[in-house]
ZABADREN-332625 format. One record per residue (C-alpha): x, z, y; residue in three letters. Coordinates in steps of 0.25 Angstrom, whole numbers, padded with zeros to 4 digits, always signed. Each point is the difference from the previous one (the first is absolute). Example, Ala and Ser with C-alpha at 12.3 -4.5 7.8 and 13.67 -1.06 7.14 Angstrom:
+0049+0031-0018ALA;+0006-0002+0014SER;
END
This chain:
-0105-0045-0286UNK;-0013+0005+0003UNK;-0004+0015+0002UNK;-0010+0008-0007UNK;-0007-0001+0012UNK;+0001-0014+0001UNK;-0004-0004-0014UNK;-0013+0008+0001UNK;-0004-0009+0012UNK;+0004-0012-0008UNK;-0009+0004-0011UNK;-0010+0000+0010UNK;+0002-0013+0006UNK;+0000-0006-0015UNK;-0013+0005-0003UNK;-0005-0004+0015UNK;+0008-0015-0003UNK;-0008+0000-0016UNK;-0013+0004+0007UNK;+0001-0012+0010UNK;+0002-0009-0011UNK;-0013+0004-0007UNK;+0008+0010-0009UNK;+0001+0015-0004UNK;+0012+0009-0003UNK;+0001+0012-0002UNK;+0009+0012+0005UNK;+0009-0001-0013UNK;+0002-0016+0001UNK;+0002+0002+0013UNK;+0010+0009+0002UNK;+0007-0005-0014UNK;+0000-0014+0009UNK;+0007+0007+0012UNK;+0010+0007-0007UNK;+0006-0014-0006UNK;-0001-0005+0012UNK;+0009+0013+0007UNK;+0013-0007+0000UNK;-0005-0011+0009UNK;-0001+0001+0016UNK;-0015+0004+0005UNK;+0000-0011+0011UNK;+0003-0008-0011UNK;-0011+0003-0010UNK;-0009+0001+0011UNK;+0002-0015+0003UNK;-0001-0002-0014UNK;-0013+0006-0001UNK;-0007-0008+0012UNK;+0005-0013-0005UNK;-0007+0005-0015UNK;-0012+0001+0007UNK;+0000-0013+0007UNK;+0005-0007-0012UNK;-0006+0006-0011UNK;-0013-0006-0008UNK;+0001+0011-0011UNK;+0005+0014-0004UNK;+0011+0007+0008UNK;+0013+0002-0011UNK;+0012+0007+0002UNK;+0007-0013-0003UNK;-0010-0008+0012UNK;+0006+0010+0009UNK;+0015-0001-0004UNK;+0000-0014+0001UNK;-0002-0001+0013UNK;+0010+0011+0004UNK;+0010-0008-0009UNK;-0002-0013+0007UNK;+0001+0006+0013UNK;+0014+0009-0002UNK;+0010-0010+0006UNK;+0005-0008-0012UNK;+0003-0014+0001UNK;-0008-0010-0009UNK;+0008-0005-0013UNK;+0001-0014+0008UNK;+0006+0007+0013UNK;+0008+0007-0008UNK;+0008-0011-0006UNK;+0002-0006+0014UNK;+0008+0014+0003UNK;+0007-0001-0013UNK;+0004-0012+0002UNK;+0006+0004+0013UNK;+0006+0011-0005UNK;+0009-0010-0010UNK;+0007-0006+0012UNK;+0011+0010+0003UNK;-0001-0003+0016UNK;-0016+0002+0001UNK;-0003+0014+0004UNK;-0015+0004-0007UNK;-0008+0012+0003UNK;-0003+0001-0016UNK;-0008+0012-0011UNK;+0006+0006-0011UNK;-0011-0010-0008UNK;+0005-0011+0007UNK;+0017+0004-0003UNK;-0005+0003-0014UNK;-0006-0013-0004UNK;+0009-0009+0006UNK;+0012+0008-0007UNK;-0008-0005-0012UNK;-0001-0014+0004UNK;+0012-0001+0005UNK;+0008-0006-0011UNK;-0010-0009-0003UNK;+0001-0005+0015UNK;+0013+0000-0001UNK;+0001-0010-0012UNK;-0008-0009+0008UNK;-0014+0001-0006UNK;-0008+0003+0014UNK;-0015-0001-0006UNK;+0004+0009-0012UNK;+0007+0012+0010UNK;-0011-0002+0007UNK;-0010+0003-0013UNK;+0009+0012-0004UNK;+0001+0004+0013UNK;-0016+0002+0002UNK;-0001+0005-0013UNK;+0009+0012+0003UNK;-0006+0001+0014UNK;-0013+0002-0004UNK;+0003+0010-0010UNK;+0008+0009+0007UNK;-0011-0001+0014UNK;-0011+0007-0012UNK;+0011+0009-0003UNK;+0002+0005+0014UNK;-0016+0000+0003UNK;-0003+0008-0013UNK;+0009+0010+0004UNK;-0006+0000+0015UNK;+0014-0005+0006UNK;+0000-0005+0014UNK;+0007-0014+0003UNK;+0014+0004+0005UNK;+0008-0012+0007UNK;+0015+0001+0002UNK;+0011-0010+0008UNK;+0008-0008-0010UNK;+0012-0003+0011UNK;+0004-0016+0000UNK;+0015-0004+0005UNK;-0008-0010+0011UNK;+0000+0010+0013UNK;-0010-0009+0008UNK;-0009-0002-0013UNK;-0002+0015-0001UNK;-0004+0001+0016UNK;-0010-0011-0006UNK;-0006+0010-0014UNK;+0000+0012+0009UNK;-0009-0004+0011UNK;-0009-0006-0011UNK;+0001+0012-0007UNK;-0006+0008+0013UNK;-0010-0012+0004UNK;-0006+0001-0015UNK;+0001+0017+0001UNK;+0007+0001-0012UNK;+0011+0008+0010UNK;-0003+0008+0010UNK;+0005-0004+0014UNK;+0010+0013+0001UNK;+0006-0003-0014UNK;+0001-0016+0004UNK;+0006+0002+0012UNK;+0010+0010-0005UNK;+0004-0010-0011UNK;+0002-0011+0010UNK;+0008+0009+0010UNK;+0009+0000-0013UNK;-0002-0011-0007UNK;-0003-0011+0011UNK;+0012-0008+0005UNK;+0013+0008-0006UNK;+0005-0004-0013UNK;-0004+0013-0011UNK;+0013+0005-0005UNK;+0002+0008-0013UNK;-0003+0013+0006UNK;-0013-0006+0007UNK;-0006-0006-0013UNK;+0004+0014-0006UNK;-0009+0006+0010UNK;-0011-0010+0001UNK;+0001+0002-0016UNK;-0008+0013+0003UNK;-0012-0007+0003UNK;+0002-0011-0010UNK;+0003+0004-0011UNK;+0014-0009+0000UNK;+0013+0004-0005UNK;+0012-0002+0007UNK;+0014+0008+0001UNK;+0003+0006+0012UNK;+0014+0006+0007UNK;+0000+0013-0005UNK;-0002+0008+0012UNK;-0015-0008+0001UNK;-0002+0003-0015UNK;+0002+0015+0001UNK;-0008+0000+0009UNK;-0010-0009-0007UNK;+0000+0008-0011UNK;-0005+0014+0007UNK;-0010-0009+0006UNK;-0005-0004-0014UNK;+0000+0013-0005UNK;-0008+0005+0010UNK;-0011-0009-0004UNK;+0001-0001-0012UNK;-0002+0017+0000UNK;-0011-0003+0010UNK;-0007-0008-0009UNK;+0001+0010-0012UNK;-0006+0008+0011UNK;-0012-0008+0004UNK;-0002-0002-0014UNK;-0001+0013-0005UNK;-0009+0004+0011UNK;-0010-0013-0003UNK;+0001+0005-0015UNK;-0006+0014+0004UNK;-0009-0005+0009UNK;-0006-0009-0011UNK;+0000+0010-0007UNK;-0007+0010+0008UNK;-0011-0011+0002UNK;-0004-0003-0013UNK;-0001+0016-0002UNK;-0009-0001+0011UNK;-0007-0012-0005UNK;-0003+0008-0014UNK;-0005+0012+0006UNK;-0011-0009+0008UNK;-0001-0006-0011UNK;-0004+0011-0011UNK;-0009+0005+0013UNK;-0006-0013+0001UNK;-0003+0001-0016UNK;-0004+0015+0002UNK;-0010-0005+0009UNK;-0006-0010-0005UNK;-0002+0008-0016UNK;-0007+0011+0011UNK;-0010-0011+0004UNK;-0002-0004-0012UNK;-0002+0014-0006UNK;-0009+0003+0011UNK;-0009-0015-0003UNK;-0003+0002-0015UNK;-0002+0017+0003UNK;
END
């Protein structure tokens, strides 16, 4: 999330984008722009903007820009999506998936499994695409997980793709190939790996004591993380309204001062 700092320097380059478009914005539009834009990465929004300004023919809108940040966070079309799901229906096949992705084949998958491919398929997009303008309202990075298949050499195969298309990076992919490469996984090993997918499996209950701490532990981290975004935001919106009622203050000021 972007500082106070940094929001005021993005309500600058919003008015610098609006002006290079042949348009006007003022102070207040600008920094109301910014602050709905807080949540997003600045090299991001930056990108953003250059390509409005390349593409645009008319106004700049808060919904110009966000279009292009949501196209450009990662996320797999509807069409390359269903190729993952797909996948992921075949027991063997290791998939570097979403939670969009796990999600709407869940809701396809009785379809699919009665046989009707071309209706899965519909329900499956539906759902997809639903739950990707979910995650983008709510400013949500794409988070890919490991679903673990039982083939050892076709998860080398979805790892070192998974690396070549950047979805992991080369410390995590190597890591899970030191442990997932040629060995068969046991219990305990899917229990493990379970913490980076999201899979539920029964360990012994030596590895699942100690599983449990481990989980605990993130699971109060992220009450942590989350409490400590909570005030941030908090903090900048307070901020935001001061500048804001100054920004007001001001401009009645000028005004006063015009019609005196």
């Amino acid at each position: 999330m972007l500082s106070c700092d940094q929001i005021a320097e993005l309500a600058g380059a919003l008015c610098a984008t609006a002006e290079a478009l042949g348009q006007t914005l003022t102070p207040t539009t600008a920094e109301v722009m910014a602050a709905d834009l807080a949540d997003y990465d600045i090299d991001t929004i930056a990108t953003a903007l250059q390509s409005c300004r390349r593409e645009l023919a008319g106004r700049l809108t808060l919904a110009s820009i966000l279009q292009r940040i949501q196209a450009a966070d990662g996320r797999p079309e509807p069409n390359e999506a269903w190729a993952i799901a797909l996948a992921s229906f075949d027991e063997a096949e290791t998939v570097l998936t979403t939670p969009e992705i796990q999600q709407a084949a869940t809701a396809a998958s009785a379809i699919f499994a009665a046989g009707d491919k071309i209706g899965a398929r519909m329900a499956f997009i539906a759902a997809y695409e639903r739950l990707v303008a979910t995650a983008r309202q709510l400013a949500q990075p794409v988070a890919w997980t490991l679903s673990l298949g039982y083939d050892a050499p076709r998860r080398v195969l979805a790892i070192e793709e998974a690396q070549r298309l950047g979805r992991l990076p080369a410390p995590a992919a190597q890591q899970l190939l030191e442990h997932h490469g040629l060995e068969p996984v046991s219990n305990d090993g899917r229990a493990i790996a379970g913490l980076l997918t999201g899979d539920v499996v029964e360990a012994s209950p030596g590895v699942r004591e100690k599983l449990d701490e481990i989980r605990q532990g993130l699971l109060e981290l992220q009450h942590q993380r989350d409490e400590e975004r909570r005030r941030e935001l908090l903090a900048r919106r307070e901020a935001f309204e001061r500048r804001r009622a100054e920004t007001l203050e001001t401009i009645k000021e000028l005004e006063e001062t015009r019609h005196a």
